[in-house]
SERO-4910 file (N, C-alpha, C, O; in steps of 0.05 Angstrom, whole numbers):
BEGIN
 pado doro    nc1    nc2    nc3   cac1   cac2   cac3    cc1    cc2    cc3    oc1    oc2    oc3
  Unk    A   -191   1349   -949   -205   1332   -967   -233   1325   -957   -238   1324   -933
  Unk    A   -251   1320   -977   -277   1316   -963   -292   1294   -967   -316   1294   -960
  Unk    A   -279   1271   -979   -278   1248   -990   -252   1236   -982   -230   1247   -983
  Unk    A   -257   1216   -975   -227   1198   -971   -231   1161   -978   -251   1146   -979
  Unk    A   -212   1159   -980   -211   1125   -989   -199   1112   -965   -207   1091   -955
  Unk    A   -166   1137   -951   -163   1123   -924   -160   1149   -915   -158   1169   -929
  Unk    A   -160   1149   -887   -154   1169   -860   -146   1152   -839   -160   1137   -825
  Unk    A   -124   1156   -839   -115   1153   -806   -110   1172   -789    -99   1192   -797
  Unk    A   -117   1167   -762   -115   1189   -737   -102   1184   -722   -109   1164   -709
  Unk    A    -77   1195   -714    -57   1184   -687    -49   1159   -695    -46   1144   -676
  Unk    A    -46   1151   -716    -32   1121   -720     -7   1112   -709     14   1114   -722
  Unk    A     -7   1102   -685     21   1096   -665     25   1060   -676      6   1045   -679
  Unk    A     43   1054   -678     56   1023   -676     75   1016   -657     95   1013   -671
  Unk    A     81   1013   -636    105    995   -619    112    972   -626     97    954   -632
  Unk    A    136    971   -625    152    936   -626    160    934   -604    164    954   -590
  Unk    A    164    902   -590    186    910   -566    171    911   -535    147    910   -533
  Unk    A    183    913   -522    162    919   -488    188    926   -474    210    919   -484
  Unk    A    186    942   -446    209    954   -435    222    968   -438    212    991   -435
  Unk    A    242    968   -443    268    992   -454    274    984   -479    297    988   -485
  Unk    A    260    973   -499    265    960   -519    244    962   -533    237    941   -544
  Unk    A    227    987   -536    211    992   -549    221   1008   -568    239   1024   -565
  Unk    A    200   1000   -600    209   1016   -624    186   1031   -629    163   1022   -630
  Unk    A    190   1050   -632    170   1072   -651    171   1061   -680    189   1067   -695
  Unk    A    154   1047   -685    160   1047   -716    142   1062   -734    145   1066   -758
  Unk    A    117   1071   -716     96   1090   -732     91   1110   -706     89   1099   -684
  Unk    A     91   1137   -708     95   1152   -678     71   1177   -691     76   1199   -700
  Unk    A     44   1163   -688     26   1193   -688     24   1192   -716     34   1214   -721
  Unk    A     19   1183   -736      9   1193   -762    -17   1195   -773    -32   1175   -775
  Unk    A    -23   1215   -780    -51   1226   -785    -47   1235   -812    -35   1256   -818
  Unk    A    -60   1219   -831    -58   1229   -865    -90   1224   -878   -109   1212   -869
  Unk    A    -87   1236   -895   -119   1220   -918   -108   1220   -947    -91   1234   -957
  Unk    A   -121   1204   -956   -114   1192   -984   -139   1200   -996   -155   1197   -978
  Unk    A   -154   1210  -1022   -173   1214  -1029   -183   1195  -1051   -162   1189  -1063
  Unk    A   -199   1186  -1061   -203   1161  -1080   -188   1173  -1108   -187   1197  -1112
  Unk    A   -175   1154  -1128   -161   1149  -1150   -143   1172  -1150   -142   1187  -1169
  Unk    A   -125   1176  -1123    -98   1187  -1117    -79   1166  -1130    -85   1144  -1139
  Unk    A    -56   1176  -1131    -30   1160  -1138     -1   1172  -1121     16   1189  -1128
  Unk    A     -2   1157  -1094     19   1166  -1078     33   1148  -1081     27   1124  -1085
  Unk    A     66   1163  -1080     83   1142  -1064     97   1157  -1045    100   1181  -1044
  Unk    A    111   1129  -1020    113   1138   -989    144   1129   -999    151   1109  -1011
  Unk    A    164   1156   -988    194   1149   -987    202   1154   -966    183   1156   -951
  Unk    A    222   1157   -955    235   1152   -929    265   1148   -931    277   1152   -952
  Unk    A    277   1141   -907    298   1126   -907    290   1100   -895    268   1099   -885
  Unk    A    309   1076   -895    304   1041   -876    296   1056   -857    304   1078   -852
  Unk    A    276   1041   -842    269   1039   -822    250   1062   -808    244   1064   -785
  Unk    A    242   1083   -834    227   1102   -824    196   1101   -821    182   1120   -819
  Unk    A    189   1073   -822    164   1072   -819    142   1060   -848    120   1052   -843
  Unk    A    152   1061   -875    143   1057   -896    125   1025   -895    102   1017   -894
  Unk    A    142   1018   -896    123    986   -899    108    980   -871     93    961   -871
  Unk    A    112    993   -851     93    987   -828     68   1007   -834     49    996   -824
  Unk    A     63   1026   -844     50   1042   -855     30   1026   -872      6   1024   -867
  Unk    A     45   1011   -896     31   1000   -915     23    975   -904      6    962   -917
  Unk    A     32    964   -881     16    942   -881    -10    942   -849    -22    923   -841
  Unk    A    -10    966   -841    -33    979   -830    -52    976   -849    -68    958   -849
  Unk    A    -52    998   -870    -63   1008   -886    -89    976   -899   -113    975   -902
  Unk    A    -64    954   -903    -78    931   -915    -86    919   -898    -99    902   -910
  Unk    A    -90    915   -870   -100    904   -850    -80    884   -849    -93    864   -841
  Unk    A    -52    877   -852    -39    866   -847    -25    856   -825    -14    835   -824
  Unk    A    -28    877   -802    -16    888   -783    -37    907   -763    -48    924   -776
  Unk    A    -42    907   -742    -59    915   -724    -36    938   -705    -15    932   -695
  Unk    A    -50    969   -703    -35    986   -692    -39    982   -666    -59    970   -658
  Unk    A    -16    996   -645    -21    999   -617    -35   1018   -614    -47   1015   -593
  Unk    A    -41   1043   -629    -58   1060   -619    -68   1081   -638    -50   1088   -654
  Unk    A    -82   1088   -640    -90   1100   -673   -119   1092   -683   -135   1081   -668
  Unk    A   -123   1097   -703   -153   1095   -715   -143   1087   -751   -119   1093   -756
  Unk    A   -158   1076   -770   -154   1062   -796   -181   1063   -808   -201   1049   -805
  Unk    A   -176   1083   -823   -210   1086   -840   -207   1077   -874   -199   1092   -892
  Unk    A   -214   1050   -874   -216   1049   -910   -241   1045   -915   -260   1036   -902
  Unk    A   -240   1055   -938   -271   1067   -950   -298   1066   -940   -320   1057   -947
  Unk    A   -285   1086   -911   -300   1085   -892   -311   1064   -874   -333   1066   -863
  Unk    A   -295   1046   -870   -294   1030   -859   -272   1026   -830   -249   1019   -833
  Unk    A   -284   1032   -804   -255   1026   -783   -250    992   -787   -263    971   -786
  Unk    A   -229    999   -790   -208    964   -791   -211    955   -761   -214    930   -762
  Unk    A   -212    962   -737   -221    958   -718   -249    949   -715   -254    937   -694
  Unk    A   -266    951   -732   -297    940   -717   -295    917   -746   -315    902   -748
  Unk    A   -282    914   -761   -289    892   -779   -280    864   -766   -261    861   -750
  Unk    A   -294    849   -773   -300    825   -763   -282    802   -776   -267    786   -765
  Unk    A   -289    805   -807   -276    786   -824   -253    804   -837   -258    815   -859
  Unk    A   -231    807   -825   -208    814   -842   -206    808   -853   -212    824   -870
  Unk    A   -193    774   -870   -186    762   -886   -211    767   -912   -203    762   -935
  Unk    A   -235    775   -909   -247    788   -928   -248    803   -936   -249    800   -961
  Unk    A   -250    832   -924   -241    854   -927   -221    860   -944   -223    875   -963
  Unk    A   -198    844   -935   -174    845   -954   -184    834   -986   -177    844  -1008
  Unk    A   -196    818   -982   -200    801  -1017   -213    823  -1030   -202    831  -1050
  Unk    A   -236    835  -1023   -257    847  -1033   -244    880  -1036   -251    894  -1055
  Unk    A   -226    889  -1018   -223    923  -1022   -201    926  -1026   -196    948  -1034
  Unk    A   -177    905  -1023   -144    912  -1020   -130    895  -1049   -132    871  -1052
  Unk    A   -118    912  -1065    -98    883  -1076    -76    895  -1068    -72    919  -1065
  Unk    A    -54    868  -1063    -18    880  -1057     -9    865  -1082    -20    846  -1094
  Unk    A     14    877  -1087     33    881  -1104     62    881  -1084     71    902  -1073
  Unk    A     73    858  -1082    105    868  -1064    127    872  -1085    120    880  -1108
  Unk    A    158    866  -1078    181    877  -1093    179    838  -1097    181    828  -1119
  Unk    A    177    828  -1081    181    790  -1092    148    785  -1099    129    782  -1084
  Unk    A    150    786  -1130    126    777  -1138    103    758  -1120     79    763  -1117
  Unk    A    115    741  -1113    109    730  -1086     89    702  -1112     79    682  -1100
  Unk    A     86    703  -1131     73    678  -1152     72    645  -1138     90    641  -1122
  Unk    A     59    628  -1141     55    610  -1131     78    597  -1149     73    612  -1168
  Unk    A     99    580  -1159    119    577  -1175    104    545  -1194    112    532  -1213
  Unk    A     84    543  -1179     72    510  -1192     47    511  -1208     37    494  -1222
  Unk    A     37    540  -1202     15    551  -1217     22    572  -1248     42    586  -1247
  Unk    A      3    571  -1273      7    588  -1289     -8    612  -1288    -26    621  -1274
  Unk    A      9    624  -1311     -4    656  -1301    -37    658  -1293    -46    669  -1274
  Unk    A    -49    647  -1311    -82    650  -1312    -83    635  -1281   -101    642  -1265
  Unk    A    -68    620  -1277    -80    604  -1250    -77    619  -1221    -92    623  -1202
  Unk    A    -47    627  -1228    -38    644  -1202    -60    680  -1202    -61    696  -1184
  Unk    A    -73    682  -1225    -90    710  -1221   -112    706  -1209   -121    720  -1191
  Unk    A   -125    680  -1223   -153    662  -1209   -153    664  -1172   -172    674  -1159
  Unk    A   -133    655  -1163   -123    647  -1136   -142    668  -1127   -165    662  -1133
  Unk    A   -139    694  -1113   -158    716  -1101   -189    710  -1103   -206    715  -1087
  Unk    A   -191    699  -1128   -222    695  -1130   -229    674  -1120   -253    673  -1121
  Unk    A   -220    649  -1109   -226    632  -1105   -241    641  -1076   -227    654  -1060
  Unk    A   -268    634  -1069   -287    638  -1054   -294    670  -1051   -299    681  -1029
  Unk    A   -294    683  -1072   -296    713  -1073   -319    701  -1095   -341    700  -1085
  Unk    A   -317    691  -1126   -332    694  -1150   -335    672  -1149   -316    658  -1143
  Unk    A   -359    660  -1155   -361    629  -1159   -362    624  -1184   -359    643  -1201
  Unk    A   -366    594  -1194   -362    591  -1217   -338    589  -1231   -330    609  -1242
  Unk    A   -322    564  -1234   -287    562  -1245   -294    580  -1272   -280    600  -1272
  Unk    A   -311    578  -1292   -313    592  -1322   -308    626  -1306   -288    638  -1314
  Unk    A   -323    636  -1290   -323    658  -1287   -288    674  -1282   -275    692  -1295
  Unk    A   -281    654  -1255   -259    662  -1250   -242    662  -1275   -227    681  -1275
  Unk    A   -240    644  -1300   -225    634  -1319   -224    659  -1337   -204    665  -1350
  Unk    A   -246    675  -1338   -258    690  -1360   -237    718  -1348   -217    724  -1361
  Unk    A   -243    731  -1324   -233    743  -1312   -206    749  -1312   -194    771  -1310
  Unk    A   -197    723  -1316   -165    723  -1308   -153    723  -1333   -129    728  -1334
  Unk    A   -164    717  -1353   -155    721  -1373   -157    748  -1386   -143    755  -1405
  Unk    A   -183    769  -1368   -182    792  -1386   -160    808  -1375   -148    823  -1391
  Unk    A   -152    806  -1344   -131    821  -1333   -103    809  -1344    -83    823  -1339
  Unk    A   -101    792  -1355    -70    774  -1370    -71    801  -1396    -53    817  -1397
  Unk    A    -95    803  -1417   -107    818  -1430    -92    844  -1423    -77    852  -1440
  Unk    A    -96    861  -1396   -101    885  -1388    -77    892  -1394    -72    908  -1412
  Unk    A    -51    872  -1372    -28    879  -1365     -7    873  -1392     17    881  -1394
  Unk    A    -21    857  -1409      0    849  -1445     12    825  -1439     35    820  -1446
  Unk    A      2    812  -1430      2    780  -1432     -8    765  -1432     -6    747  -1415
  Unk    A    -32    766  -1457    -49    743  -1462    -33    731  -1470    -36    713  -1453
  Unk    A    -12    722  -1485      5    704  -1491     12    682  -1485     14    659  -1495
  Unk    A     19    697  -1456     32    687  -1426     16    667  -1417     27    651  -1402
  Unk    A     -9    664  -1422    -30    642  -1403    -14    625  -1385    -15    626  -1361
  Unk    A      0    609  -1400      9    581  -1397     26    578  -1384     31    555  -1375
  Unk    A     41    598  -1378     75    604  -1373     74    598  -1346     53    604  -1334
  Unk    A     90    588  -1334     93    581  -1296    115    600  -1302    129    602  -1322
  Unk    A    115    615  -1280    138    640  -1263    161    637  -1271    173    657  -1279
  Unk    A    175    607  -1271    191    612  -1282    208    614  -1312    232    615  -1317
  Unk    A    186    613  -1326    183    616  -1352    180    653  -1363    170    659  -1385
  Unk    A    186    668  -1351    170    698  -1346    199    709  -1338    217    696  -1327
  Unk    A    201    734  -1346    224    746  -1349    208    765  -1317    185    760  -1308
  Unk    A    229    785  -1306    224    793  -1273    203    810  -1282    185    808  -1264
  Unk    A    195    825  -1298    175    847  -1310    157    828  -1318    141    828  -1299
  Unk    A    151    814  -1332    134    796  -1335    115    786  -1304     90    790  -1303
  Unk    A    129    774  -1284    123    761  -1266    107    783  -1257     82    782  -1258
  Unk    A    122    806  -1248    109    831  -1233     88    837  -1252     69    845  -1239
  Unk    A     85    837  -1267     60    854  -1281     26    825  -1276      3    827  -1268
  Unk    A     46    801  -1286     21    779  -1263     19    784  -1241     -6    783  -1237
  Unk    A     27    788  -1225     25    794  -1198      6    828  -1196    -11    835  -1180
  Unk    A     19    842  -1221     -9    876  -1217    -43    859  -1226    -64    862  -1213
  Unk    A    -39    842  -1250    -63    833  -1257    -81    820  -1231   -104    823  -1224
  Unk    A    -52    798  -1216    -65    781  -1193    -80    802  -1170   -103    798  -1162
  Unk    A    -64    824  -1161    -72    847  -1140   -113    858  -1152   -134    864  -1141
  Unk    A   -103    855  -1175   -137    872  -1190   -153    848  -1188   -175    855  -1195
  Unk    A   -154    826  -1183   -176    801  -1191   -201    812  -1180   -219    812  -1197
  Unk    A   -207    822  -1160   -227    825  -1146   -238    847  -1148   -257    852  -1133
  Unk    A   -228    870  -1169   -229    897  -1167   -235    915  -1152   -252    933  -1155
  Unk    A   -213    910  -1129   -200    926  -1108   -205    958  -1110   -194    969  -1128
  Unk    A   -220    973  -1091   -212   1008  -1093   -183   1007  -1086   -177   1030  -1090
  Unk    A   -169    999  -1081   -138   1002  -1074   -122    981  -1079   -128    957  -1075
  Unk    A    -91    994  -1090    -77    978  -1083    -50    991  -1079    -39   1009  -1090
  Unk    A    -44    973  -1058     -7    973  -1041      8    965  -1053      1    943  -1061
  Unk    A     37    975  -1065     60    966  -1074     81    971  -1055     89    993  -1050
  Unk    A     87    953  -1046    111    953  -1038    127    947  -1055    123    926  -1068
  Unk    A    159    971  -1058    171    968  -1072    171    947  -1099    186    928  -1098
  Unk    A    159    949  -1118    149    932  -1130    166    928  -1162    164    911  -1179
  Unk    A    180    949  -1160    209    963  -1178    228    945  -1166    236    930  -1184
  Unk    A    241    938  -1138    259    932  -1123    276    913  -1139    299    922  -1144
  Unk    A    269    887  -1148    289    872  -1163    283    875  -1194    278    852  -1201
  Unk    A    282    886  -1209    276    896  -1236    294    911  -1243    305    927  -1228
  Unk    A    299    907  -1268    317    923  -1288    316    952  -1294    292    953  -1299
  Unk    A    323    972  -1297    308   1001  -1307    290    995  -1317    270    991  -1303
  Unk    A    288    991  -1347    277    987  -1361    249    966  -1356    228    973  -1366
  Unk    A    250    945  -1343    228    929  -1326    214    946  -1300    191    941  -1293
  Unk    A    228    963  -1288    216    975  -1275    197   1002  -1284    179   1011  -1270
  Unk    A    204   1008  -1302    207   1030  -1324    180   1028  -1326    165   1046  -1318
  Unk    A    170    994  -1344    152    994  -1351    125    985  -1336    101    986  -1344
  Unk    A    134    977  -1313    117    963  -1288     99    989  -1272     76    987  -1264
  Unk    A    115   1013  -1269    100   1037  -1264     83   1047  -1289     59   1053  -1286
  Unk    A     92   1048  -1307     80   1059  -1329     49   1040  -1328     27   1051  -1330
  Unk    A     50   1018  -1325     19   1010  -1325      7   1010  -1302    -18   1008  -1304
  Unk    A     14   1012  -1280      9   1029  -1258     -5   1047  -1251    -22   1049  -1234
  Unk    A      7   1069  -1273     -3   1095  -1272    -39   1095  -1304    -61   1106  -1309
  Unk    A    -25   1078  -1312    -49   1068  -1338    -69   1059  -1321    -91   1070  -1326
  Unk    A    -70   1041  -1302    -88   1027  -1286    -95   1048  -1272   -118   1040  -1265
  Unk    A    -91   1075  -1260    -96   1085  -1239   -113   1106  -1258   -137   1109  -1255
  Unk    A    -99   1120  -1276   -124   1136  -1301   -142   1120  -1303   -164   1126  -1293
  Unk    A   -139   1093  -1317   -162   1080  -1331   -187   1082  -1311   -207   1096  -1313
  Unk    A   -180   1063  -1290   -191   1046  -1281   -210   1066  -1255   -232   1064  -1245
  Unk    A   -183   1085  -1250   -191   1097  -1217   -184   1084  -1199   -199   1085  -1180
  Unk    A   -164   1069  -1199   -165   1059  -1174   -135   1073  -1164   -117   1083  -1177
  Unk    A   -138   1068  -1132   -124   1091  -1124   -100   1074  -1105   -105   1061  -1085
  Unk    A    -75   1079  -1115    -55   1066  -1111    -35   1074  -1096    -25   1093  -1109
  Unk    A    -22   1071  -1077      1   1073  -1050     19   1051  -1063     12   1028  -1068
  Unk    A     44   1061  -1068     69   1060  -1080     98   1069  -1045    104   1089  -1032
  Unk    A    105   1043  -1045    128   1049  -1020    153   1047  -1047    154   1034  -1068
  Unk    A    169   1062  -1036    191   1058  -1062    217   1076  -1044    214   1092  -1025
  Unk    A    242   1069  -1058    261   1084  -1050    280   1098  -1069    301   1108  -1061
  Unk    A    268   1099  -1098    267   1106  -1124    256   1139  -1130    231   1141  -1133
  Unk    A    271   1161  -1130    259   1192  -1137    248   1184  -1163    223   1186  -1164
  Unk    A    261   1176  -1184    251   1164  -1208    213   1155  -1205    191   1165  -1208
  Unk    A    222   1135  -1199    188   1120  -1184    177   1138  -1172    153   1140  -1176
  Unk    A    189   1157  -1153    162   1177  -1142    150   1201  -1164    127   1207  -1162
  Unk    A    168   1214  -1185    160   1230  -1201    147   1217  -1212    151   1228  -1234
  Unk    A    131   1197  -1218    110   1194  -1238     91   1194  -1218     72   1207  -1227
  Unk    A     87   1186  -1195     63   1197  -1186     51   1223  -1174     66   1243  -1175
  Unk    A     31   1226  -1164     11   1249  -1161     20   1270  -1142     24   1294  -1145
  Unk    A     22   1252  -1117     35   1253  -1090     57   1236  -1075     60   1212  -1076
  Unk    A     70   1255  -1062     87   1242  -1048     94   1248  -1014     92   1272  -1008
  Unk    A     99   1235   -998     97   1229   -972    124   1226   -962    131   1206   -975
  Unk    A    144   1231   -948    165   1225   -937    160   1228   -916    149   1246   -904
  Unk    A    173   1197   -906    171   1195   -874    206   1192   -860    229   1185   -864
  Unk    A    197   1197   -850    221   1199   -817    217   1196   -797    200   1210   -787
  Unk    A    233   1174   -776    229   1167   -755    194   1164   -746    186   1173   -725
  Unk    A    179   1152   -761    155   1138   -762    127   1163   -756    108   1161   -742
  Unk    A    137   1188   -776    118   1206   -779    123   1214   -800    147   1212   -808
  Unk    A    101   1227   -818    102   1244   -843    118   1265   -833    111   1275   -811
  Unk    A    145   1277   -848    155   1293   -850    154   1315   -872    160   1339   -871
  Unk    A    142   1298   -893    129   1328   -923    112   1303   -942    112   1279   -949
  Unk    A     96   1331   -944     72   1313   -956     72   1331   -978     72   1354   -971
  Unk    A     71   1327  -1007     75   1353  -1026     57   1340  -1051     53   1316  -1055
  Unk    A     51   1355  -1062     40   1345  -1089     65   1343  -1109     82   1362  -1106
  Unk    A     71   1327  -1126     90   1329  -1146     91   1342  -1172     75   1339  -1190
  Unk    A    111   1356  -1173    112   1390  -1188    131   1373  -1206    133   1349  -1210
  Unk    A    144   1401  -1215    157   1405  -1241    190   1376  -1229    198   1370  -1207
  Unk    A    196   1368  -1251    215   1347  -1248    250   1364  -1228    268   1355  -1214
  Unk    A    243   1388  -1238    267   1411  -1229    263   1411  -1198    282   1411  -1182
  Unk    A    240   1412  -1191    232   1424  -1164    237   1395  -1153    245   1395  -1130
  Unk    A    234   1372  -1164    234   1346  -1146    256   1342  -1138    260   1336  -1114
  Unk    A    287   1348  -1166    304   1348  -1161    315   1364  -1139    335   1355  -1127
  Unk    A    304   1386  -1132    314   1405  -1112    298   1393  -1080    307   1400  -1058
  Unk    A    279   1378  -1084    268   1378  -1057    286   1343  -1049    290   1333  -1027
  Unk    A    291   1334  -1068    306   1308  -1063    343   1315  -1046    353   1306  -1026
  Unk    A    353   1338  -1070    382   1343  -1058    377   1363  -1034    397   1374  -1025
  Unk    A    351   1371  -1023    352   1398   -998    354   1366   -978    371   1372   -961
  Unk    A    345   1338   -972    337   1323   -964    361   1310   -950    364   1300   -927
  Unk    A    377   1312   -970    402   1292   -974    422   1303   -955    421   1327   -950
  Unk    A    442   1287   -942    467   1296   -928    475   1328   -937    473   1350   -927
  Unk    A    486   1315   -962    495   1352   -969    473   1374   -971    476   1398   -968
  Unk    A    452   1359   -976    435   1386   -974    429   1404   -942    424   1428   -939
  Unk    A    432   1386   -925    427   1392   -904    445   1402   -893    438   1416   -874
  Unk    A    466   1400   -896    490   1412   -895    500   1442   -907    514   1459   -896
  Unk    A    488   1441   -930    497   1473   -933    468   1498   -918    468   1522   -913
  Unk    A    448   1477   -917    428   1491   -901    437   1509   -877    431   1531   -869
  Unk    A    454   1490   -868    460   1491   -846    489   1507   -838    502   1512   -817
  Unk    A    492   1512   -869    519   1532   -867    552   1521   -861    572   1535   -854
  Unk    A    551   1494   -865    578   1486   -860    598   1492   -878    601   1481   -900
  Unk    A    613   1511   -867    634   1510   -890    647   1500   -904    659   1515   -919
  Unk    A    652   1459   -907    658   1447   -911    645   1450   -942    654   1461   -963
  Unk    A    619   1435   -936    599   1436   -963    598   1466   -972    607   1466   -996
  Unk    A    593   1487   -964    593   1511   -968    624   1516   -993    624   1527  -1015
  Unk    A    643   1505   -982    664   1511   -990    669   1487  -1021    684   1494  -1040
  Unk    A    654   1463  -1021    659   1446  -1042    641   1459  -1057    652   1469  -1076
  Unk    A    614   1463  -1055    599   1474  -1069    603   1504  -1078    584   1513  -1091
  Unk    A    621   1519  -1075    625   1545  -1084    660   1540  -1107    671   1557  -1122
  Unk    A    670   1505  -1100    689   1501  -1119    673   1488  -1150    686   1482  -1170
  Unk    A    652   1487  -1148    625   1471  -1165    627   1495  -1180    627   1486  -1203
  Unk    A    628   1529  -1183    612   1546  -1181    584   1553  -1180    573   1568  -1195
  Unk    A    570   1536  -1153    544   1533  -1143    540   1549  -1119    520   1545  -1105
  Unk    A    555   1564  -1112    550   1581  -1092    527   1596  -1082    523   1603  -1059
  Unk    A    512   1601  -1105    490   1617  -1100    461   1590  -1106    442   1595  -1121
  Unk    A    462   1569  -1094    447   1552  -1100    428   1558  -1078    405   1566  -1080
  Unk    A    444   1551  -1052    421   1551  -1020    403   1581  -1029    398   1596  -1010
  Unk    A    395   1587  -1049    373   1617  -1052    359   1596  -1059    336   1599  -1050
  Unk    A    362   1575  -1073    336   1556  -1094    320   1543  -1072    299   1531  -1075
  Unk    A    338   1546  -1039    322   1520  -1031    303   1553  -1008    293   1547   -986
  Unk    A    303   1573  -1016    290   1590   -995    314   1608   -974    304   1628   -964
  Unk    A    329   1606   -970    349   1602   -953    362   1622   -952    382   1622   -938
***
């Protein structure tokens, strides 16, 4: 790529000191290119959300390099700005202030970013606007069904009109159908708008709508692929899985259930 939004080089994280150290990021070197739409899957503990919260300056690596839009996260001075001005997050707990209304809790980011209360007001009402809840102004969090909340919280992430934004699992406590529609403007925001979005999820569903996808293991990229035909996802999801790896691997066990399937001649789909 010859443009990037992020690059990391050797990205190492340690937890721990002694014999009680964790690899939780071991060497990762990726680039993201501007108005991409990735999401990072894994299994627990393979490194995803330590990833994503590098990425937001959330978290400071043991050893590695962090380039956002061309910027090393290392020589910046004012993190906590950085973040307002280039980053919005999006988590799986809306994370809403519960005493504030929607227009209020979107305002919040701008406060010492945009001056002027009218400005911020104007703003926050066009992103209420963006996400389909002008309605909503008034509503405190808990007045807001779980899709509701999350989609204030996509509007709150945009206040500042961020080149990026991080979701962590942001599907996680949502309904199908609420989650359904929480990506869907996601991906509207990422056409429209361009802005280029990193999606952690543990959802194949949630990764087929975006561009790219990343799977990590034991705190390194293990496949980095562009996202193909819905057939091919399904096949690179079950080559992934216990049993897939298993008939890879020729055990007669799976070998033997899968030829009572009459699937016998499947391990040709995965190369094999």
């Amino acid at each position: 790529m010859n443009e990037c939004i992020i690059e990391t080089r050797h990205l190492t994280k340690i937890y721990g000191n002694g014999t009680e150290k964790i690899h939780a990021l071991d060497g990762v070197s990726v680039q993201i290119a501007p108005g991409e739409f990735v999401a990072v899957m894994g299994p627990s503990g393979s490194g995803k959300s330590t990833l994503l919260n590098m990425l937001g300056a959330l978290d400071r690596p043991t050893e590695g390099q962090i380039l956002v839009n061309g910027q090393d996260l290392k020589k910046i001075r004012n993190l906590d700005r950085f973040r307002a001005r280039t980053v919005g997050f999006v988590f799986q707990l809306h994370n809403l202030i519960p005493t504030l209304n929607s227009l209020e809790n979107i305002e919040v980011p701008m406060v010492g970013q945009m001056s002027g209360g009218r400005k911020r007001r104007q703003r926050a009402r066009e992103l209420l606007g963006l996400v389909d809840l002008a309605d909503r102004a008034r509503h405190l969090p808990n007045q807001l069904s779980g899709g509701q909340r999350q989609r204030v919280a996509i509007a709150r992430a945009l206040a500042n009109q961020p080149a990026l934004i991080l979701a962590d699992e942001p599907t996680g406590n949502l309904d199908s159908q609420s989650g359904a529609d929480v990506i869907k403007l996601l991906r509207k925001l990422n056409q429209e708008l361009g802005t280029t979005i990193i999606i952690v999820t543990h959802d194949p569903a949630v990764a087929r709508q975006t561009d790219r996808v990343l799977v990590m293991r034991d705190g390194n990229i293990a496949d980095d692929h562009q996202v193909g035909h819905p057939f091919e996802e399904d096949l690179k999801e079950f080559r992934d899985s216990g049993l897939g790896q298993s008939l890879l691997a020729g055990e007669e066990a799976a070998l033997a259930w899968l030829a009572s399937k009459g699937l016998s001649s499947l391990p040709r789909l995965f190369g094999t």
